[in-house]
C-alpha positions as CSV (number, residue, x, y, z in Angstrom):
1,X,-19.5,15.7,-4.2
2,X,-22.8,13.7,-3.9
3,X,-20.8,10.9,-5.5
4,X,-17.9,10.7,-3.3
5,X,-20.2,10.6,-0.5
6,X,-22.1,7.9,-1.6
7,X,-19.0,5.7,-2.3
8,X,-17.8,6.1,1.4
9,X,-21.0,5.3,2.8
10,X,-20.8,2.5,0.8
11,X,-17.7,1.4,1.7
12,X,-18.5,1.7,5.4
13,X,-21.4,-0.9,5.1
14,X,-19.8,-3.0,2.9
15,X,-17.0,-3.0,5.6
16,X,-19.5,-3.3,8.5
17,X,-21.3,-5.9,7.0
18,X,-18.1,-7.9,6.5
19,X,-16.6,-7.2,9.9
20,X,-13.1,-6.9,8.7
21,X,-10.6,-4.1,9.6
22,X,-8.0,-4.0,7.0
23,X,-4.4,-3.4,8.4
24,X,-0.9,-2.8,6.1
25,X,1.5,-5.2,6.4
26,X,4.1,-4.9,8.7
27,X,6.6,-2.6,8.5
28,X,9.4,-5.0,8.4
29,X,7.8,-7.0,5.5
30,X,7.3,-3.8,3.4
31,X,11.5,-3.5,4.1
32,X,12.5,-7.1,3.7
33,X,10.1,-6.6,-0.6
34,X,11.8,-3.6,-1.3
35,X,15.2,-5.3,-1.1
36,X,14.1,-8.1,-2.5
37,X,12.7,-6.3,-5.1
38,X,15.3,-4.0,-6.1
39,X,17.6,-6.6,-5.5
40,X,15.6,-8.9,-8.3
41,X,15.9,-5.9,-10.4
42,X,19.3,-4.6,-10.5
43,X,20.2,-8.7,-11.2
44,X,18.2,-8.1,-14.7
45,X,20.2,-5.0,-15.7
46,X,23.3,-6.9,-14.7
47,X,24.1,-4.4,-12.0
48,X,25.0,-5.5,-8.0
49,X,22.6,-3.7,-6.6
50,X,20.7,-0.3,-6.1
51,X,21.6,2.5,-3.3
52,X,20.1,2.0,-0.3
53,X,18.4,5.7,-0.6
54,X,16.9,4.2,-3.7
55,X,15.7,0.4,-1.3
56,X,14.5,3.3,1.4
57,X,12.4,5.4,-0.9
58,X,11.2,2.5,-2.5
59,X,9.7,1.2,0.5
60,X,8.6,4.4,2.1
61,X,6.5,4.3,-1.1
62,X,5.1,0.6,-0.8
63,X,4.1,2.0,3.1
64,X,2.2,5.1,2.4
65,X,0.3,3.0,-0.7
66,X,-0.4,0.3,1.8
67,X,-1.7,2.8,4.4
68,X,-4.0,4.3,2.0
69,X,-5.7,1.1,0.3
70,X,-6.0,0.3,4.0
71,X,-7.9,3.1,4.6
72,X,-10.0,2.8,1.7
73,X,-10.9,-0.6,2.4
74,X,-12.0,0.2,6.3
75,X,-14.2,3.3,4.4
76,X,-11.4,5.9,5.7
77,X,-11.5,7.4,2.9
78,X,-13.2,7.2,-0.5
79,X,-12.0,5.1,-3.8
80,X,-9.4,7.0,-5.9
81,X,-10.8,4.8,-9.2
């Protein structure tokens, strides 16, 4: 427990001291990868495309793992390493 607690003190100064809030990229952006992305990767299995449940899962994802290194870097929340 000690640990954890250490790390997110640390990662406050170390945030502090930098004077940097970290922010996730804009939703939009996130959207406009995941298509891209699948799209990139149905073209190397030769297929058209993927479903867009599949594009809008995929970026759902890419948001909440944004949201948390975003939090981790402003010392939200402790390191998951």
């Amino acid at each position: 427990m000690s640990n954890a607690r250490d790390n997110r003190t640390a990662l406050q100064q170390r945030g502090r001291i930098r004077g940097r809030t970290f922010q996730p990229p804009e939703s939009s952006l996130i959207d406009q990868f995941s298509r891209n992305t699948c799209r990139a990767l149905a073209e190397l299995d030769g297929e058209s495309g993927f479903d867009l449940e599949v594009i809008s899962g995929f970026s759902n994802f890419v948001k909440l793992m944004a949201k948390v290194k975003s939090k981790e870097l402003n010392g939200e929340i402790g390191s998951f390493d």
